[in-house]
MIKE-125597 format. One record per residue (C-alpha): residue number from 1; residue in one letter; x, y, z. Coordinates in Angstrom, 3 decimals. Layout:
% MIKE-125597
<NUM 'a' <X Y Z>>
...
//
This chain:
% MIKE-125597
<1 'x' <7.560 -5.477 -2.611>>
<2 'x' <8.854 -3.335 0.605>>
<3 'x' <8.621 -6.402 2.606>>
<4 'x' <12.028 -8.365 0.897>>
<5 'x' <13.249 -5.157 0.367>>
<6 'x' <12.889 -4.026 4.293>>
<7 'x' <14.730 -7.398 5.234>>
<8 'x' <17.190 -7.123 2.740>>
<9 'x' <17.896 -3.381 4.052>>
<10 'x' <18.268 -4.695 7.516>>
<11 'x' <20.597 -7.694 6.486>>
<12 'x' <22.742 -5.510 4.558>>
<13 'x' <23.536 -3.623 8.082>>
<14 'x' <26.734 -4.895 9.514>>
<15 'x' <26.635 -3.508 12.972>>
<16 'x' <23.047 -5.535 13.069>>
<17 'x' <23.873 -8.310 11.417>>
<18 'x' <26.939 -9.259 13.612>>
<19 'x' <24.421 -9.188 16.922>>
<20 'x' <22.081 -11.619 15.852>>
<21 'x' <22.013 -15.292 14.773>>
<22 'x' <21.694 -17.056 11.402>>
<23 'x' <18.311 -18.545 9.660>>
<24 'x' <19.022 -20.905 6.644>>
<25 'x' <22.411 -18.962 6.135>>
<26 'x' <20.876 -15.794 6.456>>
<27 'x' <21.280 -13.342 9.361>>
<28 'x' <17.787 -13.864 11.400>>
<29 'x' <15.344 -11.556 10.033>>
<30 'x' <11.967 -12.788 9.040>>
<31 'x' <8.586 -11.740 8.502>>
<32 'x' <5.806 -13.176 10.809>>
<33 'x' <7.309 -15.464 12.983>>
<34 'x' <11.193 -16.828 14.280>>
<35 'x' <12.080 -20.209 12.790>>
<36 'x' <11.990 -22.805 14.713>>
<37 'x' <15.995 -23.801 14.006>>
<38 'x' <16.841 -20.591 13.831>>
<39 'x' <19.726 -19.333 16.538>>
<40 'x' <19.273 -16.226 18.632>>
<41 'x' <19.004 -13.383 18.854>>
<42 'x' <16.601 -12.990 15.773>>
<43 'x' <14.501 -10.072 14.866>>
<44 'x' <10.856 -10.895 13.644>>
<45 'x' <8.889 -8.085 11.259>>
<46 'x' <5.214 -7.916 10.861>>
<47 'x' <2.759 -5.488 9.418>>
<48 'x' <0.006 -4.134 11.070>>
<49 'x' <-0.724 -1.418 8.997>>
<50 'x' <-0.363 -0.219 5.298>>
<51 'x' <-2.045 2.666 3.692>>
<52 'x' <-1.844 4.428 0.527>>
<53 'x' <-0.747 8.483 0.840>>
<54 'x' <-3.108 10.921 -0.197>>
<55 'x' <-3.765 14.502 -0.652>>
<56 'x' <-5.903 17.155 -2.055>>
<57 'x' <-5.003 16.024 -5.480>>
<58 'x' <-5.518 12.093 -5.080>>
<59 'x' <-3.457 9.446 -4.355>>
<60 'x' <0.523 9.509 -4.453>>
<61 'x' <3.112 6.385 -4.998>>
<62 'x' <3.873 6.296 -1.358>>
<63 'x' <2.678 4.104 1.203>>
<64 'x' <3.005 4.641 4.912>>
<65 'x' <3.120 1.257 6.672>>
<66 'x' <3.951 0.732 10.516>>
<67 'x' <5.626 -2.463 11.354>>
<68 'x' <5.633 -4.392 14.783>>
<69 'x' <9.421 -5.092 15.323>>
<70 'x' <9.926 -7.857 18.029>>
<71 'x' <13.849 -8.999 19.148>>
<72 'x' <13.939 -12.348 20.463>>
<73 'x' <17.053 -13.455 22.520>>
<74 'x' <18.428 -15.415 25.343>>
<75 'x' <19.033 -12.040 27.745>>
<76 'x' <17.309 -8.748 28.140>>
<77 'x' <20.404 -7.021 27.051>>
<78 'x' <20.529 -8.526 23.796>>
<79 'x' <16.741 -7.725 22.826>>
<80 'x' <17.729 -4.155 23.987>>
<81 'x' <20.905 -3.796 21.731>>
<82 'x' <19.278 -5.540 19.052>>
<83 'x' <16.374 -3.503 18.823>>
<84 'x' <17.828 -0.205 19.244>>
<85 'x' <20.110 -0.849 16.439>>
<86 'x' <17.001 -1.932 14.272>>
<87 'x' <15.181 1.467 14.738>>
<88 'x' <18.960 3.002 14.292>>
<89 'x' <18.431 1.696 11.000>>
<90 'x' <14.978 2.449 10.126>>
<91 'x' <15.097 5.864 11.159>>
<92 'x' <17.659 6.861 8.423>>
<93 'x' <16.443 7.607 4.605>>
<94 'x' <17.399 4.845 1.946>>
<95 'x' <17.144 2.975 -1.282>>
<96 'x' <17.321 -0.364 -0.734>>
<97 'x' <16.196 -3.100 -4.345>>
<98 'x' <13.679 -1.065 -5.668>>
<99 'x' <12.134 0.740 -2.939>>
<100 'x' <12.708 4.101 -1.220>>
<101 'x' <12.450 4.152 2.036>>
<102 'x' <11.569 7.482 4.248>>
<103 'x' <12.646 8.058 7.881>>
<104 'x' <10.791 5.946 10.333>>
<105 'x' <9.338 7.042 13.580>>
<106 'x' <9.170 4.518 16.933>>
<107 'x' <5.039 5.074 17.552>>
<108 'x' <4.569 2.417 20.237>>
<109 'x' <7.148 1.103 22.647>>
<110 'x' <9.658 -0.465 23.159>>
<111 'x' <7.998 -3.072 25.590>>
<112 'x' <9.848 -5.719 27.207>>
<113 'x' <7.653 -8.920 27.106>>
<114 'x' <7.443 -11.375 29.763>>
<115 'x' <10.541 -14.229 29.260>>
<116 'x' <9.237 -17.793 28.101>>
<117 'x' <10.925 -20.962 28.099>>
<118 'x' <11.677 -22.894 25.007>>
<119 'x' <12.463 -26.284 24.811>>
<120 'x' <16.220 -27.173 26.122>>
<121 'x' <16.021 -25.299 29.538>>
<122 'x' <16.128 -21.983 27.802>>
<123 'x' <14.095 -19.068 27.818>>
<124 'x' <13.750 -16.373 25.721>>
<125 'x' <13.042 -12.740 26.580>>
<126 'x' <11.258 -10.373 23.705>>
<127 'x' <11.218 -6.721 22.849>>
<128 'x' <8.809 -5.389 20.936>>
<129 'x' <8.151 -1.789 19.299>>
<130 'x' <6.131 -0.338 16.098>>
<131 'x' <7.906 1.632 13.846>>
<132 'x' <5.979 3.454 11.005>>
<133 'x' <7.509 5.031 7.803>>
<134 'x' <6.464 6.344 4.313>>
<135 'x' <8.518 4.169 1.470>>
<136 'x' <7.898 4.228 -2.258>>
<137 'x' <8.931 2.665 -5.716>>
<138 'x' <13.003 4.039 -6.230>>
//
C-alpha cells in the first residue's frame, strides 16, 4: 500500500523528522487526522484522489493520487518550514518499501488556515497544500 509506504518515506527524512514532534514514538505523520497526544508540529496526510493510469493500450501499474498535506503547529513559521520541507521531499523520485514513487507536483496551495485554540491556552495554526504524484509497485 502507498499509504505506509508514503509515511514511512517521509519519516525516514531527517531534516523533516527533526522539525516535528513525536506520535506513539514515531515522528508525527499520520493519515487522516493529528492524535490527540500527539506533540507539535505534526504533519497530517489524506487522500482525495486516486486513479489508475491509462493509455491507448489500457491500463498501466501506476496510479496517480493527489494528497491534501496539512502542517499543524504552535506558530506560522513552523507550519511554513514544515511544509516546505514535506513537498521538498515529495517532489524528488524514490523507492521507498515496495513502492516507487514519481516526482510530485504542489496543485493547490499552500493556504494558511485560520489559528484555533486547543485545550491548555494554546492555539494551533495550519498549512495546508495538495500535492499529486504518479507512484507504482518497485
Amino acid at each position: 500500500m502507498f499509504q505506509a509506504d508514503l509515511v514511512a518515506r517521509l519519516r525516514a527524512d531527517a531534516t523533516l523528522t527533526s522539525q516535528l514532534g513525536t506520535s506513539g514514538g514515531n515522528p508525527a505523520i499520520n493519515w487522516l487526522e493529528r492524535p490527540s497526544k500527539a506533540s507539535l508540529p505534526s504533519v497530517t496526510l489524506s487522500e482525495v484522489s486516486s486513479a489508475p493510469t491509462y493509455i491507448q493500450g489500457g491500463r498501466l501499474a501506476s496510479t496517480e493520487a493527489t494528497v491534501q498535506l496539512d502542517v499543524w503547529a504552535t506558530t506560522p513559521l513552523a507550519t511554513i518550514a514544515a511544509l516546505d520541507r514535506v513537498v521538498a521531499v515529495l517532489e524528488t523520485e524514490a523507492e521507498h518499501g515496495s513502492t516507487f514513487f514519481f516526482r510530485g507536483f504542489v496543485t493547490s496551495g499552500p493556504r494558511s488556515m485560520r489559528a484555533e485554540d486547543i485545550p491548555g491556552g494554546m492555539r494551533v495554526h495550519r498549512r495546508t497544500a495538495d500535492i499529486t504524484f504518479t507512484h507504482k509497485p518497485a
